[in-house]
DRENTOR-6204 format. One line per 10 residues: number of its first residue (from 1); their letters; for each residue x, y, z of C-alpha. Coordinates in steps of 0.1 Angstrom, whole numbers, always signed. Layout:
BEGIN
NUM = a = X,Y,Z  ...
//
This chain:
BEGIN
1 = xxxxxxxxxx = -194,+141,+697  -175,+120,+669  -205,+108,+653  -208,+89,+616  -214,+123,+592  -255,+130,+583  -269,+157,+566  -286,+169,+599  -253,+173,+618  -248,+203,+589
11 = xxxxxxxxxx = -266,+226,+614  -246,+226,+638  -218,+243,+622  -242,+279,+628  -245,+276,+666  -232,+296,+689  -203,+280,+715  -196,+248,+691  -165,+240,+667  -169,+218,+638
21 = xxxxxxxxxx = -136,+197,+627  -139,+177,+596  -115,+164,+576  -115,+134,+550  -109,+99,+571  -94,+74,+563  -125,+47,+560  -139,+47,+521  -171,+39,+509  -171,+17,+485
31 = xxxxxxxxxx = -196,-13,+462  -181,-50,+461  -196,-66,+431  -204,-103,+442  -182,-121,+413  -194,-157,+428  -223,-181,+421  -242,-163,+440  -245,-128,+422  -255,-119,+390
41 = xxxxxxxxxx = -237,-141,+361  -236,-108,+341  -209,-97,+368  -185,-125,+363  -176,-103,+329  -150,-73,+330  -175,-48,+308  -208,-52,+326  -185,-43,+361  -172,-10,+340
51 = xxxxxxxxxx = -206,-3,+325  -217,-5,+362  -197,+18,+372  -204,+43,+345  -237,+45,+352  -230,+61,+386  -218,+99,+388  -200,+91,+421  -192,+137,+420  -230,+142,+419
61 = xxxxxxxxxx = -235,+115,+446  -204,+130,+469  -220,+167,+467  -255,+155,+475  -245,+136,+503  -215,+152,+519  -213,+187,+500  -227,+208,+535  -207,+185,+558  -173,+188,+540
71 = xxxxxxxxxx = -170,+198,+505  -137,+186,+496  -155,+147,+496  -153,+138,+460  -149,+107,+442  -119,+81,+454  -103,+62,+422  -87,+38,+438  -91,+6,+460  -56,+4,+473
81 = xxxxxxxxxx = -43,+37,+485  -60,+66,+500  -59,+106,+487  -27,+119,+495  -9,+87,+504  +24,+76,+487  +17,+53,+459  -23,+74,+453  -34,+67,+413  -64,+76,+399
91 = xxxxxxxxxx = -70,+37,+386  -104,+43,+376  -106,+75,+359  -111,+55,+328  -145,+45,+339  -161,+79,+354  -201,+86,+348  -207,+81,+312  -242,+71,+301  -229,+71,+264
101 = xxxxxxxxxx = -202,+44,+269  -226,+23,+285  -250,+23,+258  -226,+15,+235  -209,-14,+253  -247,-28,+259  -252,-28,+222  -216,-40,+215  -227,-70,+233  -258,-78,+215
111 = xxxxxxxxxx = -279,-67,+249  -312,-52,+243  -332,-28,+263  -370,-38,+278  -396,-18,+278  -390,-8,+308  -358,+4,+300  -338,-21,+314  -312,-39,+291  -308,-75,+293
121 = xxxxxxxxxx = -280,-97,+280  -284,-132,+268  -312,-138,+288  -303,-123,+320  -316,-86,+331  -288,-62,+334  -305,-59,+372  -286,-61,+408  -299,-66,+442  -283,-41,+463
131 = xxxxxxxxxx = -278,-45,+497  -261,-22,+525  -269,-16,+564  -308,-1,+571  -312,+28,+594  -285,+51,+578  -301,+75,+561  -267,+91,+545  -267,+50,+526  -303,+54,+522
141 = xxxxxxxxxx = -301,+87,+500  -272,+69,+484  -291,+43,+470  -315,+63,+458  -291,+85,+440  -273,+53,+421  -310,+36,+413  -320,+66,+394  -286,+72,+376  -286,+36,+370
151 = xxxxxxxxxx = -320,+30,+354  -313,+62,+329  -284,+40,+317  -305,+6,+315  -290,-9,+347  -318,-18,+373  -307,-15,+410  -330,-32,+437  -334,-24,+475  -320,-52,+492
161 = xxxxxxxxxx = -307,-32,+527  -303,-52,+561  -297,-47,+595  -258,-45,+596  -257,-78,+618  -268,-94,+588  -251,-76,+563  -216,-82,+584  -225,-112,+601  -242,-137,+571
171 = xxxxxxxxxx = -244,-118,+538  -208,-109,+530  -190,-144,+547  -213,-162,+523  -213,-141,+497  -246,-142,+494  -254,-105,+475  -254,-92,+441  -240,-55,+448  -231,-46,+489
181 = xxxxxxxxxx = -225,-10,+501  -201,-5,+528  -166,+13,+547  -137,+0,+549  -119,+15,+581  -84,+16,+569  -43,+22,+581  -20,+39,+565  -3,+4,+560  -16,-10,+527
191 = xxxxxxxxxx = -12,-48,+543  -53,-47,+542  -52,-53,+505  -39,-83,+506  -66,-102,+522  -92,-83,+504  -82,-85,+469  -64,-124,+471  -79,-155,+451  -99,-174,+475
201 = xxxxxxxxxx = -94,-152,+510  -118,-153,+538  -121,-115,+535  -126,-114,+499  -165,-108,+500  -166,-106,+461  -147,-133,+452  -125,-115,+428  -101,-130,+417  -69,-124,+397
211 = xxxxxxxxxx = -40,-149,+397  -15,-120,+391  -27,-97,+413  -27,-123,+443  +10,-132,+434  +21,-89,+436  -6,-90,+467  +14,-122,+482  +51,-107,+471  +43,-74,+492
221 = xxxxxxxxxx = +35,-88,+526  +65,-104,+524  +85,-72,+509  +105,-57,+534  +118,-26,+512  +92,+2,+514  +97,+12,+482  +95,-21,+464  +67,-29,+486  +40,+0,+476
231 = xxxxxxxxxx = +52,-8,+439  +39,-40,+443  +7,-26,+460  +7,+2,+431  +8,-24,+401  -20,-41,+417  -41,-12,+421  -35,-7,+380  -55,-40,+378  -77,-39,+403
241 = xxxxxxxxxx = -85,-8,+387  -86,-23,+351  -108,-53,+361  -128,-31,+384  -130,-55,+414  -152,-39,+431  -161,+4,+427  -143,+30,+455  -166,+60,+464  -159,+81,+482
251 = xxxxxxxxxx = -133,+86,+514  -161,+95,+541  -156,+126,+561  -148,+126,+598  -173,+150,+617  -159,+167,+655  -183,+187,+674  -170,+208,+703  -178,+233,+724  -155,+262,+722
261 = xxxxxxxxxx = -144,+263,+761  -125,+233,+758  -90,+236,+750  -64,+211,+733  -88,+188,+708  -78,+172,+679  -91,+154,+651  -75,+120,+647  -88,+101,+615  -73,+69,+625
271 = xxxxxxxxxx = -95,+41,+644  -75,+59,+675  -103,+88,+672  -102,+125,+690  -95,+106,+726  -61,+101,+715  -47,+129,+734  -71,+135,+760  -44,+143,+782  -38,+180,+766
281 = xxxx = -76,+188,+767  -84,+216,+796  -114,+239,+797  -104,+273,+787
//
């Protein structure tokens, strides 16, 4: 079995006649920010997106959720290049859990906390419909990790989960959501970014946008030296990092469950999956 990684699959790493593969794949979890009409107003602004993301501990929320499945998951700073890729840099170290800075940005912007512990700015509650795909229970412990983290910084996070058809199918094209929870399946080519992080692309969910970045973004599909190419992609991580586009998780585990007669398996991490070389299984 090659299942998506839950808590329950854990147990099967003790019985007898099984081998358990995991290694860290190359799909991240990761929260766009809706920068739109739609979303929150407050989100249109650089320092409510960092204070966001200061109010999560992504390390607590990686060992709570993937710590028994495969404790090397930990928290993913960038948006453009995977762990242990050419061109990997932690871009958004600067904005790791931090209660403290958050308060202190809230109050630097004249916001002031409810009493229910909730700041609001100008008029607007510092509060975010969260949506992400129902019947995942590793998503729904997720969110319920972030909402409590969040609400002891003053940031209120609301249940808005979906079934994924609607998530995938209406939500994200018409970016119609405050904050959205999902993977992005990845190759080791960092083409992708372009069409997620570009001024006005289809696949640009959260309507970031950053004239500059688009330009570098535009400049590397075109770029046929490799290494001029990822520093294009790497100087556009810097940004995307510093504007905090949208905030990376975690790189999600891959999860391979064998029995131990059968001879010649192999974890792929790609889309291609374990069947990639089913021609050198045998049963031993």
């Amino acid at each position: 079995i090659y299942p998506q990684p839950q808590l329950a699959l854990a147990d099967l790493r003790s019985q007898a006649g099984l081998r358990v593969v995991s290694h860290v794949g190359l799909q991240f979890e990761h929260i766009e920010i809706e920068q739109g009409a739609k979303g929150n107003p407050l989100a249109k602004q650089t320092w409510i997106r960092r204070a966001l993301m200061q109010s999560l501990n992504r390390a607590a929320a990686a060992k709570a959720l993937y710590g028994s499945l495969n404790p090397s998951v930990g928290p993913l700073n960038s948006l453009v290049r995977l762990k242990g890729e050419a061109g990997f840099r932690n871009d958004f170290a600067a904005y790791n859990y931090s209660p403290a800075k958050v308060d202190a940005a809230m109050k630097a912007h004249n916001c002031t906390k409810g009493g229910d512990g909730i700041y609001t700015c100008n008029g607007t509650k510092v509060a975010f419909d969260f949506a992400s795909t129902t019947g995942n229970a590793l998503r729904t412990l997720a969110f319920t990790i972030f909402q409590d983290q969040a609400a002891k910084a003053g940031i209120q996070l609301k249940n808005a989960f979906v079934p994924a058809g609607t998530l995938f199918g209406s939500k994200l094209p018409a970016h119609d959501f405050d904050l959205a929870m999902f993977t992005y399946l990845v190759t080791v080519d960092p083409h992708y970014n372009v069409s997620i992080y570009s001024c006005g692309n289809a696949s640009n969910y959260a309507e970031y946008c950053n004239r500059t970045v688009t330009k570098w973004l535009s400049a590397s599909d075109k770029e046929l030296n490799p290494a001029k190419r990822l520093a294009l992609i790497t100087k556009s991580g810097k940004q995307i990092g510093s504007d905090v586009a949208a905030i990376p998780l975690y790189q999600r585990p891959t999860y391979l469950v064998y029995k131990t007669s059968v001879k010649g398996m192999v974890d792929n991490p790609t889309s291609q999956g374990p069947s990639f070389n089913a021609e050198n299984w045998s049963k031993g």
